[in-house]
N, C-alpha and C positions, 0 to 999 in steps of 0.2 A: 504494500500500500504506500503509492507515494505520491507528495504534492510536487506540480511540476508546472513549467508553460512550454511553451514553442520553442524559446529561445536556451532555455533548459537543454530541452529535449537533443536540440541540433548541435549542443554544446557537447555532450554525451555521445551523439551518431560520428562526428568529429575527430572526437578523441581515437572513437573504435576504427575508423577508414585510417588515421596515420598508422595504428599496431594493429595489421591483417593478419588474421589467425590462421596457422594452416586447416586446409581442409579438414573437413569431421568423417567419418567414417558412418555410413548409412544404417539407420537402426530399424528392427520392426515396430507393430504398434505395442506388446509388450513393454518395450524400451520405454517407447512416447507416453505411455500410460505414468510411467513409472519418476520420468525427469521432466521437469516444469518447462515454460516456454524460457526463452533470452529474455531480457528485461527488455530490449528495444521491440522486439517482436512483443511484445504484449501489453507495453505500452499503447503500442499502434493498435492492438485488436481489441483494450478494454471496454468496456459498456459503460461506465460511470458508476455512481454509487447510487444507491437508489435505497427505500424503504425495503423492496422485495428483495432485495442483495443481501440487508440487512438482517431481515429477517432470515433469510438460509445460512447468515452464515450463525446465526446464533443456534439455530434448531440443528445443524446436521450434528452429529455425533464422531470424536475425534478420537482415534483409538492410539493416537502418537501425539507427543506434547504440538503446540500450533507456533509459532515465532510471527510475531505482529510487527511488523516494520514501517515507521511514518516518518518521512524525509522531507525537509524544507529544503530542493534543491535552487536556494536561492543563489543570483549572480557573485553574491560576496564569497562564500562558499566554496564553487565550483569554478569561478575563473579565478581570478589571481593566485589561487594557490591550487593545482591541481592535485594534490593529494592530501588539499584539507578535509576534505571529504570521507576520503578511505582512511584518516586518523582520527574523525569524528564518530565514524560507524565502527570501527574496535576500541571506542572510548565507550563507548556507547553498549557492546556486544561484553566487553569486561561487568558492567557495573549490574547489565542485564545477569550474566550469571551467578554473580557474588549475591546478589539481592534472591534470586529463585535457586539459590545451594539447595535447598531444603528437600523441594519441589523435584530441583532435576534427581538429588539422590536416589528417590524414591519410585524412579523409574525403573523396569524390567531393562535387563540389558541390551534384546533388541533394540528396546525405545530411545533407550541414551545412542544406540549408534544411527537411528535411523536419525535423532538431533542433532547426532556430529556431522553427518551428512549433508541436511539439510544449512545449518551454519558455512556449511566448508563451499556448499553450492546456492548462496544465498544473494548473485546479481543472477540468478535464473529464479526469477520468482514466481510462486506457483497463482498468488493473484496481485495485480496489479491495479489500481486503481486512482488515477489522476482525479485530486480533491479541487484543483483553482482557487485556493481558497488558505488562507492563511492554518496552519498546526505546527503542533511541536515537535521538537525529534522524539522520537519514541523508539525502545526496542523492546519487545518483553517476551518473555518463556513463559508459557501457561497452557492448562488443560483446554483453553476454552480460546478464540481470536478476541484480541482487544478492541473493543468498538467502539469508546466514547469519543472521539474526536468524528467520526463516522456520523455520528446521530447528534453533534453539534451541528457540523456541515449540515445534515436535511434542516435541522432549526431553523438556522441562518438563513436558509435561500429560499428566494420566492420562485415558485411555480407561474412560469405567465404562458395563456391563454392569447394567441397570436388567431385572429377572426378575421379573414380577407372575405371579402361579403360579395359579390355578383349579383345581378337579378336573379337567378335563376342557380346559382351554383356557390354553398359558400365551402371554404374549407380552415377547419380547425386542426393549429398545428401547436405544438405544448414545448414550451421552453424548462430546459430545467439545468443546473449548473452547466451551462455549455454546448448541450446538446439541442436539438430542435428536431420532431418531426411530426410527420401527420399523423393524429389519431383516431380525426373522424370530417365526413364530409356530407353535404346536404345538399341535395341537387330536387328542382322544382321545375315543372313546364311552365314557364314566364312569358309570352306573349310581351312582343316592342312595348313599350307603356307611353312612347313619346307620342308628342299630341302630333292627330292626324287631323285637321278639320275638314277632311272629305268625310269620315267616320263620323255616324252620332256620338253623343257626347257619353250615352249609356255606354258606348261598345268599351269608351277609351276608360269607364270607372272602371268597368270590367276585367281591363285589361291592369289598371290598379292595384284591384284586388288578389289577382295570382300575387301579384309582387310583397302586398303585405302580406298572405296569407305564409308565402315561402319566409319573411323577414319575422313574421310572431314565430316560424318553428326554430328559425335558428336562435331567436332571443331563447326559446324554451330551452333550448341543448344547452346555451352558454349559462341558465342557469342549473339544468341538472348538470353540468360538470362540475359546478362552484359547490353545492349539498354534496354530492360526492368526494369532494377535496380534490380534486385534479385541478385544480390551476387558485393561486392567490390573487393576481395580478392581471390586468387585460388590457390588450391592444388592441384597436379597430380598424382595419383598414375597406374601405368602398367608398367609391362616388359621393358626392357632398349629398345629394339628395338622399341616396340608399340610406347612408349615415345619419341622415335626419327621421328620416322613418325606422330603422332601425332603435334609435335611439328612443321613441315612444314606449316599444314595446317589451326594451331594457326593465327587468327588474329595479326597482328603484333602489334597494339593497348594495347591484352592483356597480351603479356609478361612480361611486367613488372611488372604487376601484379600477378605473381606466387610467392607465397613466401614458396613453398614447393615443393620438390619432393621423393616418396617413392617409389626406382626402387626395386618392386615386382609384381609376382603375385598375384593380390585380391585373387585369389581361395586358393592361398597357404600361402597366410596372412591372420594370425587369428586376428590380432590384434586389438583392440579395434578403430574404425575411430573415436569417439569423442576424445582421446587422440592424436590420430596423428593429427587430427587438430590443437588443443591446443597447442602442442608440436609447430608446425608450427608458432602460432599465438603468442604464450611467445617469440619467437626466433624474431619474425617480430617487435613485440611492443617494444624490445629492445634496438633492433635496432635503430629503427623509434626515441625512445627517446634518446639515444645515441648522432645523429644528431640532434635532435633538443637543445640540451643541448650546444653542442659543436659550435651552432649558435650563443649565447649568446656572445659571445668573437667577432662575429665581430662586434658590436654593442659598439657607444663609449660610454664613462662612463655618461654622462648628458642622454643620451638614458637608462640606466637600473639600476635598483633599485631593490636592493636585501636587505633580510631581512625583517621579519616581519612588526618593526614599519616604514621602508622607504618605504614598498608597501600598508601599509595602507596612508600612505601620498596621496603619489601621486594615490590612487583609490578613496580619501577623495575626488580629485578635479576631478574624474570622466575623468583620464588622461590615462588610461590603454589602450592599444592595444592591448597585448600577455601577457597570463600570466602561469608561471609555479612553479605546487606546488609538494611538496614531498607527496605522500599517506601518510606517515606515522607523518604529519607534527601537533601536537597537542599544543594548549595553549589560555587557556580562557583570555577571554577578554569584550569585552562591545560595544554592537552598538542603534544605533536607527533605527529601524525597517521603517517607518515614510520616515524618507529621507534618509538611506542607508547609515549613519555617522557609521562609524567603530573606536574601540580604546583597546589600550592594559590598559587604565586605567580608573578605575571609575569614573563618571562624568555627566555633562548634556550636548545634544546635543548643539552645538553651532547656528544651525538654527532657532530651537524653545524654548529652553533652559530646553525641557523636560528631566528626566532624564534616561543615558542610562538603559536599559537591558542589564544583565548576559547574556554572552553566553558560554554556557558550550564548545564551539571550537571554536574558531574565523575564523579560517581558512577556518572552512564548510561555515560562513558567508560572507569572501571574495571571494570562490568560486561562491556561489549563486549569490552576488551582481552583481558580473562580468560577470555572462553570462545573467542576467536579462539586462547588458547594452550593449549586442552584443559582450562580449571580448571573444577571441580566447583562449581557458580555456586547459590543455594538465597536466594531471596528468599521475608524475613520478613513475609510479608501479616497474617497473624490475628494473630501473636502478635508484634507490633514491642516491647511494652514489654518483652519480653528481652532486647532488644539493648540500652537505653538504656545497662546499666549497661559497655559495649564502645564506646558513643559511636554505636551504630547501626551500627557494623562492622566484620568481624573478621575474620580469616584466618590459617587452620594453613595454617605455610610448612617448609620445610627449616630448618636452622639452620645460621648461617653466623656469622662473629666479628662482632660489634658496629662494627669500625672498618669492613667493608666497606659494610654499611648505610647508615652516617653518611657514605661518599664519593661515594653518589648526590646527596646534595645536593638533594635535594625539598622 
């Protein structure tokens, strides 16, 4: 499982064309059965992550320990240093083992070797799965696949409802982290509706009415998709007229819900519908963070704690309610994994007095913590220069006396 983009990706594809591998030696499907795909091959053939992924991957039943792998293949990362990467992911594979000794002991000695294997062949991964989407590094050994940054990701992202409307033909296509396609379409015998004054006046309401009649069934589908939960968000695209009649017969529920409209013809628009979605949805997320930013200020000053070392304070004391980070927000630091103690300084936890761990981004670890403890987590993508003047991050907490803050000692 890994977070990645394009420019990741090619960075990765790159690397493999300068060291060509010799030839592989042809296997049958036992073999294929048995060894996972390449990481670049399976990148390219993933599905994304979805509820129903989620769901199987919780129900299937694992008769060998699972190894859960979440990579932030970000540019800092992966270019300047080309084997920060590969000394992040055995920093990472150490701390993974020391932390589940217990666990792996406890395994039949097939199982520990089918582990050793798996570790030893662990860029051929058996699922791969591009998140887009901000997570932490993660590596863990367990009975069971680790899925809570998995079921942040569906939290986070809106499902949009992409409606190109025609007289006579509409078609519904469903965006969801990056992905776009059609999942249902509605076709009507629609008769020209433009006025003909050779035609009576009856022929041309006539001719009217096919058009609403097709236009009430697609309102009908776009709201049993919305009761079914297939789509959060909606974009419209037809004819200004269509658009207006259409608009009638909109649930009123889901209006506010449009956060796009592209008065054209589908037939005479070529344009790409995954970008006009986008388009739509950078505009919306903007927005969206815009207001919630500008929330912060009615909140008095004992209510919100900005800056790195005041929001590790007060999430030290497990006080967070809301929390808001900049995407771009980076700076190592040191926690204890154990009991969720965070610090911009090297040290030993104060609970246990073990000593903390590096973390190569403190921030991916106040993020994670925070939604492991239920907080309302709202990363600033479009609009980060709002945060600057919070230090890039902020958080409404409870309010508690100033001297208990100050006794976490962060």
């Amino acid at each position: 499982m890994l977070e990645n983009n394009r420019a990741e990706q090619t960075t990765q594809a790159q690397q493999q064309s300068a060291n060509p591998q010799p030839p592989r030696k042809k296997h049958g499907k036992k073999w294929r059965e048995l060894h996972p795909r390449s990481l670049l091959r399976a990148m390219g053939a993933q599905d994304g992550v979805s509820e129903d992924k989620i769901r199987a991957l919780v129900e299937t039943e694992y008769s060998d320990p699972v190894i859960s792998l979440y990579l932030n293949l970000s540019p800092e990362k992966v270019a300047p240093e080309p084997k920060g990467l590969l000394r992040s992911f055995h920093s990472m594979k150490t701390r993974a083992l020391e932390a589940d000794r217990d666990f792996i002991e406890s395994l039949s000695k097939s199982q520990k070797a089918t582990l050793e294997h798996d570790l030893q062949e662990i860029d051929k991964l058996n699922e791969v799965i591009g998140l887009l989407v901000r997570t932490n590094d993660v590596f863990k050994i367990d009975p069971d696949p680790y899925i809570t940054p998995l079921e942040a990701v569906l939290e986070d992202d809106e499902k949009v409802l992409f409606v190109e409307s025609a007289k006579g033909d509409t078609k519904f296509l469903l965006y969801q982290l990056g992905s776009c396609q059609q999942i249902e379409r509605a076709k009507s015998f629609v008769p020209t509706d433009t006025v003909d004054r050779s035609i009576p006046h009856r022929a041309q309401e006539h001719r009217l009415e096919h058009l609403r009649t097709h236009l009430r069934q697609v309102a009908s589908e776009v709201y049993q998709l919305y009761e079914q939960g297939s789509w959060d968000l909606l974009v419209l695209m037809a004819e200004n007229r269509v658009t207006a009649l259409l608009d009638e017969y909109l649930h009123e529920s889901l209006k506010p819900k449009i956060i796009g409209r592209v008065l054209d013809s589908p037939d005479a628009d070529a344009r790409d519908r995954k970008e006009l979605i986008e388009n739509a949805l950078r505009e919306y997320r903007a927005n969206k963070e815009a207001k919630a930013v500008e929330s912060l200020r009615n909140h008095k000053p004992e209510e919100l704690a900005t800056s790195l070392h005041n929001v590790i304070n007060v999430q030290n004391l497990f006080l967070v309610r809301k929390l808001f980070v900049s995407e771009g927000l980076h700076q190592k630091g040191f926690i204890c994994k154990e009991h969720h103690y965070l610090s911009l300084e090297a040290g030993n936890c104060p609970i246990d007095n073990s000593k903390l761990l590096t973390a190569e981004n403190v921030v991916d670890e106040i993020i994670e913590v925070a939604r492991l403890h239920g907080v309302d987590v709202l990363i600033i993508n479009q609009r980060q220069e709002l945060l600057a003047e919070y230090g890039g991050i902020a958080a409404i907490h409870y309010v508690v006396p100033p001297q208990a803050i100050a006794a976490t000692g962060a």
